[in-house]
Each structure stands twice: as C-alpha cells, then as structure tokens.
C-alpha positions in Angstrom: -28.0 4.5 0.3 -27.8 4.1 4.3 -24.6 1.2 5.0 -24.9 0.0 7.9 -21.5 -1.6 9.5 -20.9 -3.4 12.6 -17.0 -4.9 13.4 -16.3 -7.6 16.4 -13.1 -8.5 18.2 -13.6 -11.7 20.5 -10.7 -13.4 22.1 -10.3 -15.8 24.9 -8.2 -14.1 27.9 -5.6 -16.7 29.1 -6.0 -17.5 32.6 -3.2 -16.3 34.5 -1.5 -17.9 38.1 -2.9 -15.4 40.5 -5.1 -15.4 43.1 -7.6 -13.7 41.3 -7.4 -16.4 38.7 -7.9 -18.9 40.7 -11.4 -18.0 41.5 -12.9 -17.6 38.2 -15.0 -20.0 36.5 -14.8 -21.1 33.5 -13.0 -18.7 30.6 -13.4 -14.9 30.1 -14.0 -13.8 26.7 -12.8 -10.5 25.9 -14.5 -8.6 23.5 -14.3 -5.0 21.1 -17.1 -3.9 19.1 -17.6 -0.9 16.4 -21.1 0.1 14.7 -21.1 3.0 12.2 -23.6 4.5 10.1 -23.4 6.5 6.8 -25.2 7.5 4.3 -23.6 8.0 0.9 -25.1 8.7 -2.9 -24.8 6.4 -5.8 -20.9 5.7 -7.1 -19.3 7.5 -3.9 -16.6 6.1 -2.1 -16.7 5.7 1.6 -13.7 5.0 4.1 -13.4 3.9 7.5 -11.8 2.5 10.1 -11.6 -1.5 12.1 -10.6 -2.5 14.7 -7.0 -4.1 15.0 -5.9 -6.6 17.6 -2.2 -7.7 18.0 -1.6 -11.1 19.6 1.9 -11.0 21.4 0.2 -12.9 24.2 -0.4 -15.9 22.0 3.1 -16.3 20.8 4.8 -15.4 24.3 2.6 -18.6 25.5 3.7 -20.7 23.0 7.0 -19.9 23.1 6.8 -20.4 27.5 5.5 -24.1 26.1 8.0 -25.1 23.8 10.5 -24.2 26.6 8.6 -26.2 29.3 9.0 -29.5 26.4 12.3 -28.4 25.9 13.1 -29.4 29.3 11.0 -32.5 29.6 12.6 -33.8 26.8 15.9 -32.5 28.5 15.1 -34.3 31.6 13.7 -37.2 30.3 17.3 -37.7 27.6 19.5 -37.5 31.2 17.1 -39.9 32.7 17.7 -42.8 29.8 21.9 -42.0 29.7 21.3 -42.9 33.7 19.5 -45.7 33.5 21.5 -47.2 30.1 24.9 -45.2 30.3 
C-alpha cells in the first residue's frame, strides 16, 4: 500500500508598525507545508512526524488589547467623576 500524506500550516502574519509595514497591501499569509511518501505492507504500523506551530504572537496581542481597553475604560471612569463628582 503507497500512503500518501501531505500536512499545511497557514496563518495570517499580523501587521506590524514599521515602515515596512506600512507599504504592504492587503495581509501576508504565512505558510508551512510537509508531503511524505511510504510504502508499507498489510497490518504494519507507520510513524511520522507534523508540523507544530506555537501561537505566543496571538496571546501577546490580545493581551496588548485588553490593556489598551483597560485604559479607555480608565480614562473614560476619570472623565464621568469630572464631569459628575
């Protein structure tokens, strides 16, 4: 029996604040990719490898936007005890 095995990775890269940034267009996809081949007889066992991805990004931008509500909210609080003491 011939398997064969293909594994994708696809993820949108964040845009960042830098000059470079600021001149592409649109969003950049990033993107990992694995094919493998084998061929195995009847009732054998067959092990391999993926690929893994770890999102720290995501969470580190998440986190940078709950701060940024934080102080909205923060701001917008001192601006009502202004206004109604």
């Amino acid at each position: 029996m011939r398997l064969a095995i293909y594994q994708e990775i696809s993820s949108v890269k964040e845009s960042g604040t830098s000059a470079v940034a600021a001149l592409e267009v649109g969003p950049t996809t990033l993107t990992r990719s694995t094919e493998t081949s084998v061929i195995v007889s009847n009732k054998q066992t067959v092990v391999i490898s993926g690929l893994m991805q770890e999102r720290e990004e995501e969470l580190r931008n998440e986190i940078e936007q709950l701060e940024q509500k934080r102080g909205e909210v923060a701001e917008a609080l001192a601006d009502m005890r202004a206004k109604f003491g």
